[in-house]
N, C-alpha and C positions, 0 to 999 in steps of 0.2 A: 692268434696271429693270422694273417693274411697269404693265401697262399693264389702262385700267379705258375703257367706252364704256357710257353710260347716254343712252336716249333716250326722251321722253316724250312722246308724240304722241297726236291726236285729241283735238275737243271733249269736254268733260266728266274729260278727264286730269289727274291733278296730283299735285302732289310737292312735301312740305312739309317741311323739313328746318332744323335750330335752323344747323348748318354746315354750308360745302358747298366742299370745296376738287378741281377740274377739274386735273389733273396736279399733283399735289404729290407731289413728290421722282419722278415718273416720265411717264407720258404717260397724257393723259386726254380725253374729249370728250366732252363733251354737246350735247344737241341737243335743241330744244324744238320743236316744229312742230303745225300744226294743229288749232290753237285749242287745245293743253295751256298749262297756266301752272306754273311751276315759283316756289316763294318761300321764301327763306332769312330765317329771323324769328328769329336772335341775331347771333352773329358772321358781323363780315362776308366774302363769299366770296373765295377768289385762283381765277387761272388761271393758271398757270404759275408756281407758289408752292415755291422751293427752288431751290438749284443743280443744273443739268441738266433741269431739270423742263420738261413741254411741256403747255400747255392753248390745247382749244379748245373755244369755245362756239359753237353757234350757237340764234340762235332769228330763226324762218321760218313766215312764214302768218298770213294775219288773224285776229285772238284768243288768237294765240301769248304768251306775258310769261313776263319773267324778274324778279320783288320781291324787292330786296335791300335792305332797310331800315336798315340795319348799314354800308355802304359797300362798297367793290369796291375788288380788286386785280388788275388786269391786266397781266403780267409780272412781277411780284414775284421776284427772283431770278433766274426762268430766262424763258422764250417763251412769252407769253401773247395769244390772238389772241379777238377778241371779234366777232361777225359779227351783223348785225338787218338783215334784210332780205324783203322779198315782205309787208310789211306787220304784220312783228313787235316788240312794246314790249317796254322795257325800264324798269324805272322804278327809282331807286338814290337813297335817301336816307343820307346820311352823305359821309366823305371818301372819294373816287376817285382812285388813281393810276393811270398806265397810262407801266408801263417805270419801276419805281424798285429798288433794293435790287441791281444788279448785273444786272438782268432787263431785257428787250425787249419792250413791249409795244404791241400795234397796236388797233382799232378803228376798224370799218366799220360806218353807218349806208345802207342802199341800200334804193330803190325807195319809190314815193307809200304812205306809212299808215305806216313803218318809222319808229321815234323810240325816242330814250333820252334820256328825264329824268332830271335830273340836281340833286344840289343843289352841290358845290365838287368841280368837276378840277383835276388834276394831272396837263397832260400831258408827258411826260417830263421825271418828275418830278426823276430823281437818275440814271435812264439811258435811253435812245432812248424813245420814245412817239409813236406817232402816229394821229390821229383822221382819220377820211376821212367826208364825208358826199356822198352822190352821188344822182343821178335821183329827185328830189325826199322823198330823206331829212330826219329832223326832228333836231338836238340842243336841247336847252333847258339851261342851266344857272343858278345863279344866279351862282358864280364861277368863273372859268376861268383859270388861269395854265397859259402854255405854256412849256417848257424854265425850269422854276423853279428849279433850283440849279445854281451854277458846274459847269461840265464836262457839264450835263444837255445834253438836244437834244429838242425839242418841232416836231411838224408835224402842221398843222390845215390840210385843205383841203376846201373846200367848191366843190363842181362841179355842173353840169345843170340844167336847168330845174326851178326848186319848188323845190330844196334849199336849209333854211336852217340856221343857227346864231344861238338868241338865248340872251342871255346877260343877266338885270337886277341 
């Protein structure tokens, strides 16, 4: 399979792309760091998008983002792993799954300033999915259903001090 690594670092960096699919049909990673902001402005992005397929995101560092305005797929199919940490945003308007279509999808929010907003999850959705918030990580959504279809499996844990989960 085909393997691709894109990383966008430092203030004043960016990356603006209508689609943006992180291992589809092969193995992929991105990485956003250091106050770069990456933003997907049509369709919305997968990580881990096809059978066999492996995606990993990470975005890292205060002023770091990832704008996906379109929604998010993580695990779609194959293994998709989504990481925001050392004070990196995410912000995701549209539907979220994470682990639906055959795929495994995970999600980690870590460390104080580290958030992903959100407007409707789906965590394991139709297969495994699981969201982690930890050492005073941020999730915001306005809806959240965990383990939403028969046979799915959804796990939400929120640990450490400062870390929340709101959801209205």
């Amino acid at each position: 399979g085909s393997h691709g690594t894109v990383t966008v670092s430092g203030a004043g960096s960016q990356l603006t792309t209508s689609t943006l699919c992180v291992g589809c049909l092969g193995t992929g990673t991105l990485t956003i760091d250091s106050g770069a902001i990456v933003s997907t402005t049509a369709q919305g992005p997968g990580i881990g998008h096809g059978a066999g397929a492996s995606g990993t995101v990470t975005v890292s560092g205060v002023g770091s983002q990832w704008n996906t305005p379109a929604g998010l797929c993580v695990g779609c199919q194959g293994t998709g792993t989504l990481t925001v940490q050392a004070g990196g945003v995410v912000n995701t308007i549209g539907q979220v799954y994470v682990g639906t279509g055959g795929g495994n999808g995970s999600v980690s929010v870590t460390g104080p300033g580290s958030a992903w907003h959100t407007v409707e999850n789906q965590i394991g959705s139709t297969n495994p999915g699981s969201l982690q918030i930890a050492n005073g990580g941020l999730v915001t959504a306005q809806d959240m259903a965990i383990g939403t279809f028969a046979g799915s499996h959804g796990t939400v844990t929120v640990s450490g001090a400062g870390s929340q989960l709101t959801t209205s």
